[in-house]
C-alpha positions in Angstrom: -28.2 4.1 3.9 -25.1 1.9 4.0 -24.6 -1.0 6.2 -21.2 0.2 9.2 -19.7 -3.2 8.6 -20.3 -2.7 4.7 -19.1 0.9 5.0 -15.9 0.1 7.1 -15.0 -3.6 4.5 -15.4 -0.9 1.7 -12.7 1.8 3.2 -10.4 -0.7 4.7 -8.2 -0.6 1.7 -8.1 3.1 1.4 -7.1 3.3 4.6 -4.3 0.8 4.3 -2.7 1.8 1.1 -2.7 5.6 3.4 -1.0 3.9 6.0 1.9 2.6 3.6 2.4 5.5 1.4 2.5 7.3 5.0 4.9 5.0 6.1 7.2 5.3 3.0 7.1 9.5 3.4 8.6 9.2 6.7 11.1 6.8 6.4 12.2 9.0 3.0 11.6 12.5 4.1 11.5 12.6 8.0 15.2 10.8 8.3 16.8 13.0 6.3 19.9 14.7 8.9 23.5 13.4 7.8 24.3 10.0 9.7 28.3 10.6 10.2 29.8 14.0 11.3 33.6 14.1 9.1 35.5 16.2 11.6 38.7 16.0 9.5 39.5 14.9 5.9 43.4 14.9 5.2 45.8 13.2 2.5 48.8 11.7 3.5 51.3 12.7 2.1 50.0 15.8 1.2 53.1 16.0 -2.3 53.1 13.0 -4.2 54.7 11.5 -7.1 52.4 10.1 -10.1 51.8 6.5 -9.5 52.5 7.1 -5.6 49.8 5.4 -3.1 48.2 8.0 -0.9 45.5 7.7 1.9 42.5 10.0 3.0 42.0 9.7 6.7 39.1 10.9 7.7 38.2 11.3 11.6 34.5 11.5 12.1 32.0 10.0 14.3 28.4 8.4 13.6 25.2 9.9 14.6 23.8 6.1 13.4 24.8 3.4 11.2 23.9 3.1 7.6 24.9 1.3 4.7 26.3 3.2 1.7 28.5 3.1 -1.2 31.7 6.2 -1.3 32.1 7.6 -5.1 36.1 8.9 -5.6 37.7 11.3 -8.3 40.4 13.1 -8.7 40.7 16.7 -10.7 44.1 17.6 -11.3 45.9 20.9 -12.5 44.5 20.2 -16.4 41.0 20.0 -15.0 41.0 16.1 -15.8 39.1 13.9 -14.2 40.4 10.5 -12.9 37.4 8.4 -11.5 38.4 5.9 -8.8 36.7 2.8 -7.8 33.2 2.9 -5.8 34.3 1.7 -2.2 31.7 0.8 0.8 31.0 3.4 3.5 33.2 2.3 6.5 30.9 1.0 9.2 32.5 1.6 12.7 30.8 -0.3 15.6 33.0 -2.3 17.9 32.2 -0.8 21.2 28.5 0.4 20.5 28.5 3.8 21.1 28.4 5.4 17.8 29.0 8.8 19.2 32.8 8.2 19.7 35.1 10.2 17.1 36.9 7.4 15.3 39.9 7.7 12.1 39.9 5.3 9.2 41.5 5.6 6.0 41.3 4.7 2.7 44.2 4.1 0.4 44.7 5.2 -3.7 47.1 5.2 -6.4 48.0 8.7 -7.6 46.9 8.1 -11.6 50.8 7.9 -13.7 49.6 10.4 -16.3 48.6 13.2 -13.9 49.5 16.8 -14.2 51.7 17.7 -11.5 50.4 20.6 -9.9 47.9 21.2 -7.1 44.9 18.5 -7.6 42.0 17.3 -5.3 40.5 14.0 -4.4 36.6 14.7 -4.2 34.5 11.9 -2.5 30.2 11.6 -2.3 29.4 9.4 0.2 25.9 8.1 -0.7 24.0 6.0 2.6 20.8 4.9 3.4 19.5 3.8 6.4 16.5 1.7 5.2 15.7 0.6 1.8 13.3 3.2 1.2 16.4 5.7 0.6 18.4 2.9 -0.6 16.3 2.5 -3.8 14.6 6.4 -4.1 16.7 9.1 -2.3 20.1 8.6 -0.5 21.6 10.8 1.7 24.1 11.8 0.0 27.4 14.4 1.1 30.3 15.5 -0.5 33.6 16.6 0.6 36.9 17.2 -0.7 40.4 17.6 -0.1 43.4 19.7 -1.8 47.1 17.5 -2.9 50.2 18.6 -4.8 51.5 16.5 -7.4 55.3 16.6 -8.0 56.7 16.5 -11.5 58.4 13.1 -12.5 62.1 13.2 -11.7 62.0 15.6 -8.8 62.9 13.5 -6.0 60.8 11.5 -3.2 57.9 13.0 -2.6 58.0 13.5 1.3 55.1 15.2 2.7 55.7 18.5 4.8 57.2 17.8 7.7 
């Protein structure tokens, strides 16, 4: 029969390498509910010219705050696919409650050599909230939003009004 000190020394590591992988299963699987809550998604202005700057604004409000990186294309009319810069995931913090509906917008250049015609600026916002998701399984959501694109030469595009 086995000595209990010997027995436990020889099950410690078992037992801690358990408690790690544990560890890591939570933090990737038992986190896994969205941490912002996009109430709106609009683009302003809704017509635009190629080569015209437009904004999303977005009014949401954070269940927590996590880090994360915001993926942006654009599919126009012809079905082609303009890929945008990777932008940061706006952190919104200043008064500590994170339950607060806030707006924030981000800015882009309508590409010059788009189809005019109805197009749509898709976004995937990929966050993580430790580095366990960070490195092996963001959370990840996507949402989209519908623009018209005038042809060159028809005026100012103004937006309805």
């Amino acid at each position: 029969m086995m000595d209990p000190w010997r027995r436990l020394t020889c099950h410690l590591a078992p037992i801690a390498c358990a408690l790690c992988l544990g560890y890591v299963a939570v933090q990737l699987i038992g986190n896994r509910y969205e941490p912002r809550v996009v109430l709106s998604h609009t683009i302003a202005p809704n017509i635009v010219n190629p080569g015209q700057v437009a904004a999303q604004q977005i009014k949401a409000y954070d269940e927590r705050s996590c880090e994360g990186t915001d993926t942006r294309w654009i599919v126009d009319s012809g079905k082609i696919i303009y890929d945008m810069a990777d932008i940061p995931v706006f952190q919104h913090n200043e008064t500590g409650d994170n339950s607060q509906p806030f707006t924030f917008v981000h800015e882009f250049q309508v590409p010059f050599g788009i189809t005019p015609g109805p197009a749509t600026i898709y976004t995937r916002a990929s966050r993580w909230c430790n580095v366990f998701q960070e490195i092996f399984w963001p959370l990840t959501a996507e949402y989209h939003e519908n623009f018209l694109v005038k042809a060159p030469g028809l005026g100012n595009a103004t937006g309805p009004k």
